[in-house]
C-alpha positions as CSV (number, residue, x, y, z in Angstrom):
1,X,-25.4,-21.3,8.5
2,X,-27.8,-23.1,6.0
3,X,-26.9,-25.3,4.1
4,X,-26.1,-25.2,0.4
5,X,-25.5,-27.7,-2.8
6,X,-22.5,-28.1,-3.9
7,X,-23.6,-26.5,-6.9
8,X,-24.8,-23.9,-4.9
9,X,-21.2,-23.3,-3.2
10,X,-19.5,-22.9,-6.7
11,X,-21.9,-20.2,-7.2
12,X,-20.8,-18.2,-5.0
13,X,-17.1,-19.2,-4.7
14,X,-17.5,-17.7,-8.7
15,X,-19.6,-14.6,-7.7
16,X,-17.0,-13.9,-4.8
17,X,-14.0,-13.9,-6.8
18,X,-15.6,-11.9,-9.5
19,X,-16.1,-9.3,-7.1
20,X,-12.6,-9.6,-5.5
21,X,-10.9,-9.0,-8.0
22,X,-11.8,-5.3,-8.6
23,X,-10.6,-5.1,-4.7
24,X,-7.6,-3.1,-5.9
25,X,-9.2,-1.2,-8.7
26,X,-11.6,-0.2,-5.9
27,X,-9.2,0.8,-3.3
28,X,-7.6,3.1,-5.4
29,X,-10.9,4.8,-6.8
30,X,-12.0,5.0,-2.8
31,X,-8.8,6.9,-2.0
32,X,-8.4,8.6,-5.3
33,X,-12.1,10.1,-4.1
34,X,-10.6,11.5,-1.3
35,X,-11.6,8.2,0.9
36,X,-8.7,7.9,4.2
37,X,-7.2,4.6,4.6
38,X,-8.6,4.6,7.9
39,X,-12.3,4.8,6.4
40,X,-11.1,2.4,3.4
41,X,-10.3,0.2,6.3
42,X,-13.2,0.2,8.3
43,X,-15.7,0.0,5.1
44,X,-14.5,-2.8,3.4
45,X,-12.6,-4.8,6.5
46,X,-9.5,-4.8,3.8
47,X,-5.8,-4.3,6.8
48,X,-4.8,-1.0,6.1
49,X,-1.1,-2.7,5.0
50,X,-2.9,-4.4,2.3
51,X,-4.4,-0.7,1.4
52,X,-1.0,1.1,1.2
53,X,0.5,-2.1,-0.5
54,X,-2.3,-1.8,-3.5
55,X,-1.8,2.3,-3.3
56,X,1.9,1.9,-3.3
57,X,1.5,-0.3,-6.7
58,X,2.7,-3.6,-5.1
59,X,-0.4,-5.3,-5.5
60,X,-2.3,-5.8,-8.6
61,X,-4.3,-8.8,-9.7
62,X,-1.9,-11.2,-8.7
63,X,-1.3,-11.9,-5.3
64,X,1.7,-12.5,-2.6
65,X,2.7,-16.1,-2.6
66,X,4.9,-17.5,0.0
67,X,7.5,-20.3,-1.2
């Protein structure tokens, strides 16, 4: 892997969360389109418990946390 600035790294720690956080929206627009969670799966690497958890409404933007 090549190396990167700190600066660098931030960037895209910032782009990456920008873009995970339509992960739900997405999932549900992907199987609203008549995507199968199998295909869901296998396009965006996402474990097809996570998929039915954001289609069963018990994901959002906020995450599980363990306590």
């Amino acid at each position: 892997m090549a190396k990167v600035t700190a600066e660098q790294a931030a960037t895209k720690l910032t782009d990456w969360r920008a873009v995970n956080e339509q992960r739900d929206h997405l999932v549900r627009q992907a199987h609203d389109a008549g995507l199968a969670i199998n295909r869901i799966h296998h396009l965006s690497g996402i474990a097809r418990s996570t998929i039915y958890d954001i289609l069963e409404g018990k994901r959002g933007r906020a995450r599980r946390t363990t306590t």
